[in-house]
C-alpha positions in Angstrom: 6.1 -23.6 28.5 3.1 -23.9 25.7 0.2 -26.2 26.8 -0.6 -29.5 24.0 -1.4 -27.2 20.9 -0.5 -27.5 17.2 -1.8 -26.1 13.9 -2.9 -27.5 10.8 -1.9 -25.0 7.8 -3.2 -25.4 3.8 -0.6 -23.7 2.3 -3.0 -23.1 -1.4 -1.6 -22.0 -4.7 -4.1 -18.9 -4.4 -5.6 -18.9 -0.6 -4.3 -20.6 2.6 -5.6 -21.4 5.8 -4.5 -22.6 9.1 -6.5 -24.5 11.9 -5.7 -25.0 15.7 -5.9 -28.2 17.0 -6.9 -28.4 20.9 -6.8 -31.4 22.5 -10.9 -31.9 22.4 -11.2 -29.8 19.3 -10.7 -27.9 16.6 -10.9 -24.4 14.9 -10.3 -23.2 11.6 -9.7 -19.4 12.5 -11.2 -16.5 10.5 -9.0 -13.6 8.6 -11.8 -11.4 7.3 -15.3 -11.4 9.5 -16.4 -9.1 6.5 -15.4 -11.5 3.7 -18.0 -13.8 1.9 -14.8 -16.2 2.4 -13.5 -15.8 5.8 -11.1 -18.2 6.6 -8.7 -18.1 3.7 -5.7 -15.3 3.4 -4.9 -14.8 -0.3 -0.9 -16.5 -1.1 0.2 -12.9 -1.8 3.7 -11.6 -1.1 4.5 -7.9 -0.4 8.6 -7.0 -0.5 9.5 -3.3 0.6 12.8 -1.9 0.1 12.7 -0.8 3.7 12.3 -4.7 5.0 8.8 -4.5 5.1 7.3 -8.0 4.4 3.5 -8.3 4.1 0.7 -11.3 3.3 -2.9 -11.4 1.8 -5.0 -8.8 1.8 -2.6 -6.4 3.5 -0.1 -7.3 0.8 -2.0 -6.5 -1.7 -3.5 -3.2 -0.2 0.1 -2.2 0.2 1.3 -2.8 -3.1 -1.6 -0.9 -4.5 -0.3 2.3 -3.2 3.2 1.4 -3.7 3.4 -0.4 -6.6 4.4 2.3 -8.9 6.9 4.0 -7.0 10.6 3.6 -8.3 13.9 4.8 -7.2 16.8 6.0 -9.8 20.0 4.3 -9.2 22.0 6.9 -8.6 19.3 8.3 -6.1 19.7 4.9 -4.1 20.7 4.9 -0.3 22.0 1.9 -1.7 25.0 3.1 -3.7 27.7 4.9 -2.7 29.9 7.0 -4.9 33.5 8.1 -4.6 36.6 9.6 -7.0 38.4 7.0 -6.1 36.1 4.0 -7.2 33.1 5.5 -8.8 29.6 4.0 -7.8 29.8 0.9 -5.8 26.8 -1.1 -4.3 26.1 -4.4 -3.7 22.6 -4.3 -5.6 22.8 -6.3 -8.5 20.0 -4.9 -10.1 22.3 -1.8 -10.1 22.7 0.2 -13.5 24.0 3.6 -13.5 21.4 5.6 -15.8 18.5 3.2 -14.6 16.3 2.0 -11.5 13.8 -0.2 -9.8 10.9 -0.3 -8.0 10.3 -0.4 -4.5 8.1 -2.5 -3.6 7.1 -6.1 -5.1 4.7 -8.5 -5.1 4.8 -12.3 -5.6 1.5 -14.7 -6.0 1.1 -18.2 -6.5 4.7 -19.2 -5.0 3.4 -22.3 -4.7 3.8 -23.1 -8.6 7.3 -22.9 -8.4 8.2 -25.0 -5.9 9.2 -27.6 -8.3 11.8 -25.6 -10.4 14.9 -26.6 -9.0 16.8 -23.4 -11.0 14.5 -21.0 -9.6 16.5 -20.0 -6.2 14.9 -17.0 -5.2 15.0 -13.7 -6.1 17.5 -10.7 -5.6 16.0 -7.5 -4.7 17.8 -4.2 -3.3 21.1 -5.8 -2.4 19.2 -9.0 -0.8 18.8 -12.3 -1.7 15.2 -14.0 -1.0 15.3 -17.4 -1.3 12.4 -19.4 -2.7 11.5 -20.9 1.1 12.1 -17.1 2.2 9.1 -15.9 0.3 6.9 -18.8 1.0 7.8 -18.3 4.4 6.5 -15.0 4.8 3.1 -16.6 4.1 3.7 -19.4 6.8 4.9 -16.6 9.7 1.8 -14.7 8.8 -0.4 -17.3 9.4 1.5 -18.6 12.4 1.4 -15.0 14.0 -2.3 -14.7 13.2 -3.1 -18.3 15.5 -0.3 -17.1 18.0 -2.0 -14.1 18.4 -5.2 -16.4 19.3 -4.0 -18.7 21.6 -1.8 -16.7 23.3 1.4 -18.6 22.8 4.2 -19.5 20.4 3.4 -22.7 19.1 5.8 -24.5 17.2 4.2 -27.6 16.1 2.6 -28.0 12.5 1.0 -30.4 10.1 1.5 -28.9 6.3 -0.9 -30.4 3.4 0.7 -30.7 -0.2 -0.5 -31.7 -2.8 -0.3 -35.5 -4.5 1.2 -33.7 -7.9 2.6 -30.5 -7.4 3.1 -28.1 -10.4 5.8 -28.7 -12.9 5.8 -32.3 -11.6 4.7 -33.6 -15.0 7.2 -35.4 -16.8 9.7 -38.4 -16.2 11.5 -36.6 -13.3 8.2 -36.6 -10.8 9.9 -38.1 -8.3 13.0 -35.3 -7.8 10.2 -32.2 -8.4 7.7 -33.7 -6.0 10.6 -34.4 -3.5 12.5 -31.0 -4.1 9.1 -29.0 -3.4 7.8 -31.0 -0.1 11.4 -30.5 0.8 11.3 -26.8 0.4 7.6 -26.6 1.6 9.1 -27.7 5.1 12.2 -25.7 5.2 9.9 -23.0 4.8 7.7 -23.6 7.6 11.0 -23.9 9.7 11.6 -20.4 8.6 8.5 -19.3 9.9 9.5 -20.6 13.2 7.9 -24.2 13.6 10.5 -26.6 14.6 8.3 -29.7 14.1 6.8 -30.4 11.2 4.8 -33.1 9.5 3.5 -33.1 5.6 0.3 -34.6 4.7 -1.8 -35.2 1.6 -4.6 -32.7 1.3 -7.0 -35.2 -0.4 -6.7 -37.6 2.2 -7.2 -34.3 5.2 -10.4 -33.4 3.3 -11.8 -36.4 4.4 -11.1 -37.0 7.9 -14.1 -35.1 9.7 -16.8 -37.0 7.7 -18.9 -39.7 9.0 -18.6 -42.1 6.5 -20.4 -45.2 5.7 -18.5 -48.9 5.0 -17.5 -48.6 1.0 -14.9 -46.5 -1.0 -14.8 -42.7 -1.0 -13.5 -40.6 -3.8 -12.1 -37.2 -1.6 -11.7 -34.4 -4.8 -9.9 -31.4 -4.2 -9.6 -29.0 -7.2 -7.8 -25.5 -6.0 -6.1 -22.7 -7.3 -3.4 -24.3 -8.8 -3.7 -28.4 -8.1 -6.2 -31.0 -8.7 -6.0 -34.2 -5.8 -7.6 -37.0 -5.7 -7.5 -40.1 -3.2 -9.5 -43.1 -3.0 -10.4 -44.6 0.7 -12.1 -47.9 1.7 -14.0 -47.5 4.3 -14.3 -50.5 6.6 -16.1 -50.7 10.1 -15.2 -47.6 10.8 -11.6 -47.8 9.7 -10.3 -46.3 6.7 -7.3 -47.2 4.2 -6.0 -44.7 1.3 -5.5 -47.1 -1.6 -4.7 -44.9 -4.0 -3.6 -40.8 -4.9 -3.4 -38.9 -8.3 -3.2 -35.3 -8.9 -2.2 -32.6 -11.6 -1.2 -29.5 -12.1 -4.5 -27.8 -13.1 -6.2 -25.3 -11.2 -8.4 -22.0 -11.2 -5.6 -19.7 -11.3 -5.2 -21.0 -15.3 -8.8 -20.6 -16.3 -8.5 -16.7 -15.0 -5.4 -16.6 -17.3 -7.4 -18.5 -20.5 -10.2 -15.9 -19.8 -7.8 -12.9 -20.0 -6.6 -14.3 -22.9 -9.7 -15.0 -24.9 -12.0 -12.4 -23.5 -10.2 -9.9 -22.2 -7.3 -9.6 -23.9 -8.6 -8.6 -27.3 -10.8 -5.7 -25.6 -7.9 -4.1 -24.7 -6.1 -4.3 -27.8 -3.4 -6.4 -26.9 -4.1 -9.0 -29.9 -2.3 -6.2 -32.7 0.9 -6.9 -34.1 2.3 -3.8 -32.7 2.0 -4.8 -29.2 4.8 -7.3 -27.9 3.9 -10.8 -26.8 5.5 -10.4 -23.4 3.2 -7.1 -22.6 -0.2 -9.1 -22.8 1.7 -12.0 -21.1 2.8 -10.3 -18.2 -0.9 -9.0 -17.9 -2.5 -12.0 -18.2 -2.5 -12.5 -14.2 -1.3 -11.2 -11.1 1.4 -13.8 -10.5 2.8 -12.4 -14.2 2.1 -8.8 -13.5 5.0 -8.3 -11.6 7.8 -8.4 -14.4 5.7 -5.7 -16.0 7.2 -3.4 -13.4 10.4 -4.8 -13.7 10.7 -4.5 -17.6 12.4 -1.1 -18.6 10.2 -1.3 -22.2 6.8 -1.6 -20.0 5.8 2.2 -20.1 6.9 2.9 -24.2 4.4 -0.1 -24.8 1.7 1.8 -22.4 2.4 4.7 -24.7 2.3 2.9 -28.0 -0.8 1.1 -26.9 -2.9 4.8 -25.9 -1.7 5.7 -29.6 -3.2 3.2 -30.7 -6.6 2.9 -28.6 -6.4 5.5 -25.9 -9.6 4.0 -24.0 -7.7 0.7 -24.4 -4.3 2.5 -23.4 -5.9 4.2 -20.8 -7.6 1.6 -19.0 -3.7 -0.6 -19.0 -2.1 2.5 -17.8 -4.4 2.6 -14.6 -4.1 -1.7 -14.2 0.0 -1.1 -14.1 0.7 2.3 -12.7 -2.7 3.3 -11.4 -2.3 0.4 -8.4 -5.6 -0.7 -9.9 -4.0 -4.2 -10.8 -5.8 -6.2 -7.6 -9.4 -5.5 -8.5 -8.6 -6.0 -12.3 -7.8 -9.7 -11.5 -10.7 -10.1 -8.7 -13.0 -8.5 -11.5 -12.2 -11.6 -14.1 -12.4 -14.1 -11.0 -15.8 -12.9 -9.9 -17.2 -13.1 -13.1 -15.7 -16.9 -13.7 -17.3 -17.7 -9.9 -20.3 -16.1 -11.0 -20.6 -19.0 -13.4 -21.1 -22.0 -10.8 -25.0 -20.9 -10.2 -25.9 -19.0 -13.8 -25.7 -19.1 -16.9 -24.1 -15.7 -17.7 -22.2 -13.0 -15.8 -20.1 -10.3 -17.2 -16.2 -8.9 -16.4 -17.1 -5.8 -14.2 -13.8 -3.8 -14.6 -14.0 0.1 -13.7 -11.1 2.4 -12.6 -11.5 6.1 -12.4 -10.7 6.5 -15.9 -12.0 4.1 -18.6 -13.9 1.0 -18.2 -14.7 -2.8 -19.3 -17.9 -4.6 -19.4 -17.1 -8.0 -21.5 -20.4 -10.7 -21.0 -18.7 -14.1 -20.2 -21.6 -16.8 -20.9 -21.4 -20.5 -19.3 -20.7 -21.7 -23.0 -17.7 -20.1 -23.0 -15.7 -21.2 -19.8 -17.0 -24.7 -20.6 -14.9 -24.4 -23.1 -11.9 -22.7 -22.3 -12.1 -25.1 -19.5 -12.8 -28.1 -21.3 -9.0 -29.6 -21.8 -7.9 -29.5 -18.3 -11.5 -30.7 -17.4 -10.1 -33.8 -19.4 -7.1 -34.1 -17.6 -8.9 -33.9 -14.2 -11.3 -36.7 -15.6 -8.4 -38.9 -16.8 -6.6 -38.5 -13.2 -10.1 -39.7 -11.8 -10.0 -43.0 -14.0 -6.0 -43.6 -13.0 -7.1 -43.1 -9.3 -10.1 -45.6 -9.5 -8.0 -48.2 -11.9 -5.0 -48.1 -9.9 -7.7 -48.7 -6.5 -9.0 -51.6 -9.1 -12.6 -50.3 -8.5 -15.4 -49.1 -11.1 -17.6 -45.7 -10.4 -20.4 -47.2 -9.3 -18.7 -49.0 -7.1 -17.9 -45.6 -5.6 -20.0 -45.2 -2.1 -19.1 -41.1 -1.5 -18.2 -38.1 -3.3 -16.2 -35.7 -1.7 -15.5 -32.3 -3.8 -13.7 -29.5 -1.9 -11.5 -26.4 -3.1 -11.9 -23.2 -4.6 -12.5 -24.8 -8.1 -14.9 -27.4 -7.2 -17.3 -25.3 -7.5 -16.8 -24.7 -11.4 -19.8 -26.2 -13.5 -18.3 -28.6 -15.8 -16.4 -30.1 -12.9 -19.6 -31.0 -11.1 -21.4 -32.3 -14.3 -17.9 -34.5 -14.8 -18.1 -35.6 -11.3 -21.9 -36.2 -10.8 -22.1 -38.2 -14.6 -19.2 -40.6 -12.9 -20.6 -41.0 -9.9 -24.0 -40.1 -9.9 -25.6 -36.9 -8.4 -26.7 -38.4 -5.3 -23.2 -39.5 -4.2 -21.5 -36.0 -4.8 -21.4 -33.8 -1.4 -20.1 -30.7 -1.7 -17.5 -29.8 1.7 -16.4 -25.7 2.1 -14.0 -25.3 -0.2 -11.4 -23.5 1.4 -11.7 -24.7 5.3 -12.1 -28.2 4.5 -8.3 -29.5 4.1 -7.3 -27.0 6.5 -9.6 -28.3 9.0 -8.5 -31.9 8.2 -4.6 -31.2 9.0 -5.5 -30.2 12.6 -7.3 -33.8 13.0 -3.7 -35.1 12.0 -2.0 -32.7 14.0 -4.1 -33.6 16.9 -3.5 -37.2 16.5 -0.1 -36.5 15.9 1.1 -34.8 19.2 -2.0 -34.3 21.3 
């Protein structure tokens, strides 16, 4: 018997969080007391060919001692062999001279809930379906708020976002539908047996005391952009309109990599396949790397090449130094919200990278999806039938908010005075409990 409890849960492209909701409060719980950013558990998917299933930080911990480890085919526990029939096995990924690794990892699942011919994955004679992975994010959360209230609760409200990506296009609808659909399932997976979904611009408003007038909520994460518009009325407030895109931080990391970092490490020569710098461009690519039987010749090629370059790629891919590669072009694009210059602090135990990243430049890497965020804004507001200034409140929320030329866009709208900045990756999450305490509590 569980007393009135349920949990509110951001699911993000990059970083979730999940809030309990009493029935006379609520609490956004912590992952990391030591982390400048506490209450959010990096997306992050560890798969063991032993059935161990990991999330966030301890998935990525994991996979940096086990990333490189592969077993040969005809070493597997896997396959059997006998006269009569030769090697058999169920593994699909099975070729007889060949192998695979042991352990992967998966990031930003969230992405591809929309691609309705991307089932899953097959891994060491198992099929994960798409909601399988996404649920092992779900469970981890849900066992990390069990563990804190003492009981199993089984009652959720899920934020998603108004466009999810790969809805772009003339078949929004059936994407949009197909990934709040899968969204669920998953969470049903992770053991909650009732579930509601709910906008995450529209949550990112709810614990604000706002005065009478309309209220732009803006939530710009790792991999979406929301937007709603609410009048505000004695008290009372009414959504009158939601926009969104699929435009987030995790795609400036990747346009850094490509224009700054990329080049340093001597990917840009004609010698060196197009899929190679591809699959290092970010974490969420880095994993066919590993997969990819050509991977270690082009390693080689590369040292032959440049061996600092060569050597410094060899320890991102098989020195499990992949994690604080990625955090290294992150923190030096976060950097950027309060100066004017920071630099891409990169340095394994062999070989290093120091590349100066300037303000200037993310402006303008940035710039074209900074337009399509701004042209969402003016659909929102249109489709509200309201002008900027007749805009009362700001709200900007999410890990990207933060980003420079999103706050000039947003204050030059709007006005400074009107823009309020909410924690960026609590805010929604605390918004869901509201909903899920007015929803069963």
């Amino acid at each position: 018997m569980t007393s009135d409890l349920a949990y509110g849960i951001d699911y993000g492209t990059t970083n979730s969080s999940i809030s309990i909701a009493y029935p006379d409060q609520v609490e956004v719980l912590n992952f990391n007391p030591d982390d400048p950013l506490p209450a959010s558990l990096p997306s992050t998917v560890y798969l063991h060919r032993d059935g161990l299933r990991l999330a966030g930080k301890q998935a990525i911990d994991q996979f940096t001692i086990t990333g490189g480890r592969n077993t040969a085919c005809q070493r597997c526990s896997l396959v059997t062999y006998t006269r009569k029939f030769g090697y058999e096995t169920d593994c699909r990924q099975y070729q007889r001279r060949s192998g695979c690794v042991d352990s992967r990892l998966m990031s930003e699942l969230k992405s591809e809930l929309t691609d309705g011919s991307l089932k899953g994955t097959h891994s060491w004679a198992n099929d994960f379906e798409m909601e399988d992975l996404v649920a092992v994010v779900l469970a981890h959360l849900k066992n990390h708020a069990d563990r804190q209230t003492g009981q199993d609760i089984t009652r959720a409200v899920i934020g998603h976002p108004i466009a999810f990506f790969g809805t772009t296009g003339d078949r929004f609808d059936q994407r949009q539908d197909l990934a709040e659909a899968r969204l669920e399932d998953a969470a049903r997976r992770a053991g909650f047996t009732e579930v509601e979904l709910y906008p995450e611009p529209v949550a990112a408003a709810l614990d604000e005391v706002l005065e009478d007038g309309y209220v732009v909520t803006a939530d710009f994460g790792g991999g979406t952009f929301d937007m709603a518009v609410t009048s505000i009325a004695g008290g009372e407030g009414e959504v009158v309109s939601m926009e969104g895109a699929a435009v987030g931080g995790s795609m400036f990391d990747k346009r850094i990599f490509e224009s700054k970092v990329a080049p340093k490490l001597g990917l840009l020569q004609g010698s060196i396949p197009a899929w190679f710098s591809t699959g290092l461009s970010s974490l969420e690519n880095f994993k066919y790397l590993l997969t990819n039987p050509h991977t270690f010749n082009v390693i080689n090629d590369l040292q032959k090449l440049d061996h600092q370059a060569g050597t410094i790629v060899r320890s991102i891919i098989i020195g499990g130094q992949a994690p604080r590669f990625y955090k290294a072009i992150e923190n030096a694009k976060i950097a950027l919200s309060t100066a004017e210059r920071s630099s891409i602090e990169f340095h394994p135990p062999q070989g290093g990278l120091s590349i100066d990243l300037s303000r200037a430049e993310l402006d303008l890497i940035v710039a074209p999806y900074i337009e399509t965020v701004e042209a969402q804004i003016m659909k929102a507001l249109s489709t509200a039938k309201i002008e900027p200034d007749q805009v009362t409140t700001v709200l900007r929320t999410g890990g990207s908010s933060r980003l420079g030329s999103f706050v000039e866009l947003l204050e030059g709208l709007f006005g400074a005075e009107k823009v309020r900045e909410r924690e960026p990756f609590t805010t929604v999450a605390y918004g869901l409990g509201i909903v899920a305490q007015e929803t069963w509590l």
